[in-house]
FILUMGU-670084 format. One record per residue (C-alpha): x negated, y negated, z negated. Coordinates in Angstrom, 2 decimals. Last residue first. Layout:
N
rec east=X	north=Y	up=Z
...
***
This chain:
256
rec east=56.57	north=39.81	up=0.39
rec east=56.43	north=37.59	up=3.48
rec east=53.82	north=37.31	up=6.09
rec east=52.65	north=33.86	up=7.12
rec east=55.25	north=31.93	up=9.60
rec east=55.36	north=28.99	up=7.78
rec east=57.46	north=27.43	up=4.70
rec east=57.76	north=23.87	up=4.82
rec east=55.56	north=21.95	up=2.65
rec east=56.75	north=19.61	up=0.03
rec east=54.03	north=20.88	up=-2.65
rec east=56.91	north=23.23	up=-4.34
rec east=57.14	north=24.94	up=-1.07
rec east=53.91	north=25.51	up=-0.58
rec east=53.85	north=27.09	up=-4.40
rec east=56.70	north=29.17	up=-2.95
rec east=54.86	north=30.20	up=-0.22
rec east=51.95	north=31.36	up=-1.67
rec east=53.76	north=33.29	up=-4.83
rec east=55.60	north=35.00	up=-1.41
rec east=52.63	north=36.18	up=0.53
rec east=51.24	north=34.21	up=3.10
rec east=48.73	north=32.61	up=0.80
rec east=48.63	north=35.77	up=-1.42
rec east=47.33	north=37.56	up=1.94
rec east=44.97	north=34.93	up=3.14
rec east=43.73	north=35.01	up=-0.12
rec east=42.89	north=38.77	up=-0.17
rec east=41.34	north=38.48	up=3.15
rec east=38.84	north=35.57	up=2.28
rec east=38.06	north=38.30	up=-0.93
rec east=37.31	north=41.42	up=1.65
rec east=35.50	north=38.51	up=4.01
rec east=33.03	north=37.80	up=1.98
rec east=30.06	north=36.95	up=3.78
rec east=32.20	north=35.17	up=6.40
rec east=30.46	north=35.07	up=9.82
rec east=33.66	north=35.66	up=11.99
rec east=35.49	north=33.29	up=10.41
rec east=38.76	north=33.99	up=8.35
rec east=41.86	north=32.40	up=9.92
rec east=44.55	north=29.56	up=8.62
rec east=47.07	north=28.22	up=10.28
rec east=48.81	north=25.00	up=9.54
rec east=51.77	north=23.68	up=11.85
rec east=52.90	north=19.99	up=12.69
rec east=54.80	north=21.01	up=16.28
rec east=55.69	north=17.80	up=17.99
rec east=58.54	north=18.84	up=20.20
rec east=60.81	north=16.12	up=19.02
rec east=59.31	north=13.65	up=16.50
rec east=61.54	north=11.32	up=15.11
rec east=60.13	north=9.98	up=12.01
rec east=62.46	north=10.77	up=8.71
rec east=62.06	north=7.18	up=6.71
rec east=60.06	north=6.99	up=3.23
rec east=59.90	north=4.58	up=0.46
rec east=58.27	north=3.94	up=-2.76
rec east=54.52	north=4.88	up=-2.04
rec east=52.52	north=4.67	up=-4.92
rec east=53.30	north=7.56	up=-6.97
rec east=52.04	north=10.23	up=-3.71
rec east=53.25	north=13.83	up=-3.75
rec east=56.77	north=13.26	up=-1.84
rec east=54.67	north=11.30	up=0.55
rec east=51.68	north=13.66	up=1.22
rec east=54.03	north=16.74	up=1.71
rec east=56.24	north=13.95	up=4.61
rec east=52.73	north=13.69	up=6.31
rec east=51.70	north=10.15	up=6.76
rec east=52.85	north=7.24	up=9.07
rec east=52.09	north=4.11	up=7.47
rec east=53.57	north=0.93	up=6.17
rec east=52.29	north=-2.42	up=5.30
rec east=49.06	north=-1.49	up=5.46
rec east=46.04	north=-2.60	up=2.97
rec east=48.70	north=-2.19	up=0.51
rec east=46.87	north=0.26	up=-2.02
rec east=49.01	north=2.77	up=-1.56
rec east=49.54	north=2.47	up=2.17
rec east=45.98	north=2.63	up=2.81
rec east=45.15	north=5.44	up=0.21
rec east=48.12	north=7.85	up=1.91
rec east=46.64	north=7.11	up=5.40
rec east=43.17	north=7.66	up=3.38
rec east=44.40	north=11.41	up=2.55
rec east=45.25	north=12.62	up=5.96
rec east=41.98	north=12.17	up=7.07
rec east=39.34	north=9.44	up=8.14
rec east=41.59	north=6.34	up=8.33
rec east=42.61	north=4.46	up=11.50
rec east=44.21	north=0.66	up=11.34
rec east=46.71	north=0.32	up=13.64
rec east=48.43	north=-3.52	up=14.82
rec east=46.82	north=-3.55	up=18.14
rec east=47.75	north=0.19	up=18.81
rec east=51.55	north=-0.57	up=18.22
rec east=52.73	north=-1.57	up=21.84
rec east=50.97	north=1.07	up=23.41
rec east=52.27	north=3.76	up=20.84
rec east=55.55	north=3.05	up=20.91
rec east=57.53	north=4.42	up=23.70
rec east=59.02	north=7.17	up=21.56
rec east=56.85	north=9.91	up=22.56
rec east=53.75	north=7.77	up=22.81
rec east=54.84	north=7.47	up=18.86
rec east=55.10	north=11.11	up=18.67
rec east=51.88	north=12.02	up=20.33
rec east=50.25	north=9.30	up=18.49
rec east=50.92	north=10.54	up=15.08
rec east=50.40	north=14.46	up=16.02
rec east=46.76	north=13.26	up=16.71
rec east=46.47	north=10.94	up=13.56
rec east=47.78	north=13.60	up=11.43
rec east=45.25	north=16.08	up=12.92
rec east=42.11	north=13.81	up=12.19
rec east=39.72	north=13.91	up=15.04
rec east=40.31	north=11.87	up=17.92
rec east=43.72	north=10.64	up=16.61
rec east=42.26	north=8.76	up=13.95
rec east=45.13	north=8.89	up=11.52
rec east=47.23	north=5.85	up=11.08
rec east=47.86	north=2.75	up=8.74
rec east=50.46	north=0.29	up=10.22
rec east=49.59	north=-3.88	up=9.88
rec east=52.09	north=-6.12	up=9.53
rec east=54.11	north=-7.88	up=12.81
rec east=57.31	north=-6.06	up=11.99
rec east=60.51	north=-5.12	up=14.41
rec east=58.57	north=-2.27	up=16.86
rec east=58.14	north=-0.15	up=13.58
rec east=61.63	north=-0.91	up=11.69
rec east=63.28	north=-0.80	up=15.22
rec east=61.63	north=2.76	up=15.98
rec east=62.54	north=3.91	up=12.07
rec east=65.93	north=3.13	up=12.86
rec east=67.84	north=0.88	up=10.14
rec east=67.07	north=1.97	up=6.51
rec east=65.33	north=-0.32	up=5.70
rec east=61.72	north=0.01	up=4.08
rec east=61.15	north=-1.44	up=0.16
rec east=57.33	north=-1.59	up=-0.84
rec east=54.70	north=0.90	up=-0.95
rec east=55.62	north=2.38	up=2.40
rec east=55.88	north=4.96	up=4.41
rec east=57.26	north=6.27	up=8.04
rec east=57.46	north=10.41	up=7.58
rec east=55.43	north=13.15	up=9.44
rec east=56.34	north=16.72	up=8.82
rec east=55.36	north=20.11	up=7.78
rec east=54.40	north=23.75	up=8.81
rec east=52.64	north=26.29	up=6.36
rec east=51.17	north=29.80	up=6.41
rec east=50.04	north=30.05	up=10.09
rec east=48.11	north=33.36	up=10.71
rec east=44.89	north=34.23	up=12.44
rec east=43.40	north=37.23	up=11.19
rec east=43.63	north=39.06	up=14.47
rec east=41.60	north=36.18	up=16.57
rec east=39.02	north=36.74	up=13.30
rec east=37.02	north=33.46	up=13.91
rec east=33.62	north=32.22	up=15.81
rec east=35.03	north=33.35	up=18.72
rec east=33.83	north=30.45	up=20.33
rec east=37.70	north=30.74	up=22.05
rec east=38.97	north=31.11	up=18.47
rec east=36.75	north=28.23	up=17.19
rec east=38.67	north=26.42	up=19.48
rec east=42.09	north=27.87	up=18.83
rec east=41.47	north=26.94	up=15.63
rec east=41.11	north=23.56	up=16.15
rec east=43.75	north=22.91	up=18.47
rec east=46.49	north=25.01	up=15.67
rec east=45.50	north=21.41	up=13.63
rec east=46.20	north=21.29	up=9.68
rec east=43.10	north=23.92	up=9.11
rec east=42.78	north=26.22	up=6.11
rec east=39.13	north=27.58	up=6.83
rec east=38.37	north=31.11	up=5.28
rec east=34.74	north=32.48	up=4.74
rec east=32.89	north=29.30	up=5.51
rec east=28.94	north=29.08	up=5.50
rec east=28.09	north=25.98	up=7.50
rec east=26.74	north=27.42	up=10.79
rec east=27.31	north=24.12	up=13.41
rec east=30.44	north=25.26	up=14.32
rec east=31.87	north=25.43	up=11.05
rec east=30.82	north=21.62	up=10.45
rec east=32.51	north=20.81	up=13.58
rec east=35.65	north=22.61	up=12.78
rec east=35.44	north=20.72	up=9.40
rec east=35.42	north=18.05	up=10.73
rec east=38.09	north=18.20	up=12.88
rec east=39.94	north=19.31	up=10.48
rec east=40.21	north=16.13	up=8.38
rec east=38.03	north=17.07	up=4.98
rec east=38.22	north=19.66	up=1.80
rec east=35.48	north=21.81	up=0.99
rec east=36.53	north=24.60	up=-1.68
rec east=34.56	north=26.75	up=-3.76
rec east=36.64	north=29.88	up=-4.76
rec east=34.75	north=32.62	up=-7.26
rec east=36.75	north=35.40	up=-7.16
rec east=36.26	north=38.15	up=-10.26
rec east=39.53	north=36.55	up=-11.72
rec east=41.60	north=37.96	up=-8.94
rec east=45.52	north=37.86	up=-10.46
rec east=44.86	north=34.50	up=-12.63
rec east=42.55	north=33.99	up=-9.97
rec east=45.15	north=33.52	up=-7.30
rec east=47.37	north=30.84	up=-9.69
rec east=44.51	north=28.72	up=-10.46
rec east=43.04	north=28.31	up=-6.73
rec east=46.48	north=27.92	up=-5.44
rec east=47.01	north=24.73	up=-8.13
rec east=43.99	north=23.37	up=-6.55
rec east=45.06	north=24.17	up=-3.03
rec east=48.33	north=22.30	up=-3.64
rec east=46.62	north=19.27	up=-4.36
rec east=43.99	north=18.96	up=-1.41
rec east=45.85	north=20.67	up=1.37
rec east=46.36	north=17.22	up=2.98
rec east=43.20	north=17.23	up=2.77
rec east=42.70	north=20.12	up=5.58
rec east=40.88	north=23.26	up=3.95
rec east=37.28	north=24.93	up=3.73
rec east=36.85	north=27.66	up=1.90
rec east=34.12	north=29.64	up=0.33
rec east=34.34	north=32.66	up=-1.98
rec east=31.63	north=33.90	up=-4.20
rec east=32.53	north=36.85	up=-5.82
rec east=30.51	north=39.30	up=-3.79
rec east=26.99	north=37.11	up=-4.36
rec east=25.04	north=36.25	up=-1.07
rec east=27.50	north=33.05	up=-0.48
rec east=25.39	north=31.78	up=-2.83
rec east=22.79	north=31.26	up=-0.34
rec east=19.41	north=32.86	up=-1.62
rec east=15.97	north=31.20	up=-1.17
rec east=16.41	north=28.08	up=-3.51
rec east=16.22	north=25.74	up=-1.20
rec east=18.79	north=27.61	up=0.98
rec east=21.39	north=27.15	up=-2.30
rec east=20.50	north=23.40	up=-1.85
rec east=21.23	north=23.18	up=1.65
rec east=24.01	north=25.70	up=1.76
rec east=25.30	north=23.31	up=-1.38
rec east=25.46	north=20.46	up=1.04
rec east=26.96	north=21.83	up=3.57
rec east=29.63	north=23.23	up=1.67
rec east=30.65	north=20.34	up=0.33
rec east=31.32	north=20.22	up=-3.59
rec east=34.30	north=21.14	up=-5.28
rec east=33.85	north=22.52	up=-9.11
rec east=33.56	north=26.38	up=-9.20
rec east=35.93	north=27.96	up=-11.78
***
């Protein structure tokens, strides 16, 4: 089992040597969302129980980034994206399998906090306290986009931006709140059911604000027969349940 590295670094050492590993049948590469981070790892143990000749290397990061990196020739088989925007432009780049595309997951965004939260309104609780609120950067990190469409939503968003502090992905939300460098965050509800550090979490409303995960195999995968075969168990029931398990809502993947 491959430790993670990123991929662009190991295409730059694997290109020093000549050869990309991506060469070699088994060798899978994927790049996922972090908020993918600890359900991918049990994925990767469950699908090679079945596929043991599959090598996965994964490369996790906010999607954005990883778009970017995909667009600039990193070698990805499969990307596991937290942002439908992102793969609809690698889609229009056609840099990805438009037939291939499938969501697998869906989830949610929650108010959080290490400490104690009432349980008055969520838009009172934000609006009502001076501390500071940990966020996404909406430019490029998928829970920081859907974050800001909800809040602008609500009314909120304007009156809030002073008090933000933006992480890199999904996973330094979760880090800010943790650690108390914000008072409260907004962070996906899989995140909060996963974290130990954050004690309480309030539903935040967010009508028409679609949180969905599709995944799609690029159009310059080397091993696209194995990228194919995950896609499959990801969408497949095992898949789905193990989403499930992670505090993700089930998607609209294909069902055993």
């Amino acid at each position: 089992m491959k430790k993670i590295m990123p991929l662009l670094m190991a295409f730059g050492l694997l290109a020093a040597c000549g050869k990309t590993s991506a060469d070699d049948s088994s060798e899978l590469f994927i790049s996922a969302a972090s908020s993918l981070k600890d359900v991918m790892d049990a994925a990767e143990k469950e699908f090679e129980e079945t596929h043991p000749e599959v090598d996965i290397a994964f490369n996790f990061g906010s999607s954005g980034n990883l778009r970017n990196q995909i667009q600039q020739g990193a070698p990805v088989d499969l990307f596991l994206s937290a942002s439908a925007k992102d793969m609809e432009i690698l889609q229009e780049e056609e840099l990805v399998y438009k037939e291939d595309i499938r969501d697998f997951a869906e989830n949610r965004l929650v108010l959080a906090s290490a400490g104690e939260l009432s349980e008055q309104d969520p838009i009172e609780t934000l609006a009502g306290s001076s501390g500071v609120i940990a966020v996404g950067e909406p430019e490029s990190v998928p829970v920081g986009s859907y974050t800001k469409e909800a809040l602008e939503e609500l009314g909120l968003w304007d009156n809030l931006e002073g008090r933000l502090i933006f992480a890199k992905d999904a996973r330094q939300v979760v880090s800010y709140v943790e650690s108390g460098n914000a008072e409260m965050g907004i962070v996906y509800s899989s995140d909060a059911q996963r974290s130990s550090g954050i004690k309480t979490t309030v539903d935040l409303p967010q009508d028409g604000v679609d949180i969905v995960y599709p995944a799609g195999i690029m159009q310059g995968a080397k091993n696209k027969e194995a990228a194919e075969l995950f896609l499959d168990y990801l969408t497949g029931s095992k898949g789905q349940k193990l989403l499930e398990d992670y505090g993700f809502f089930v998607g609209k993947g294909e069902l055993d």
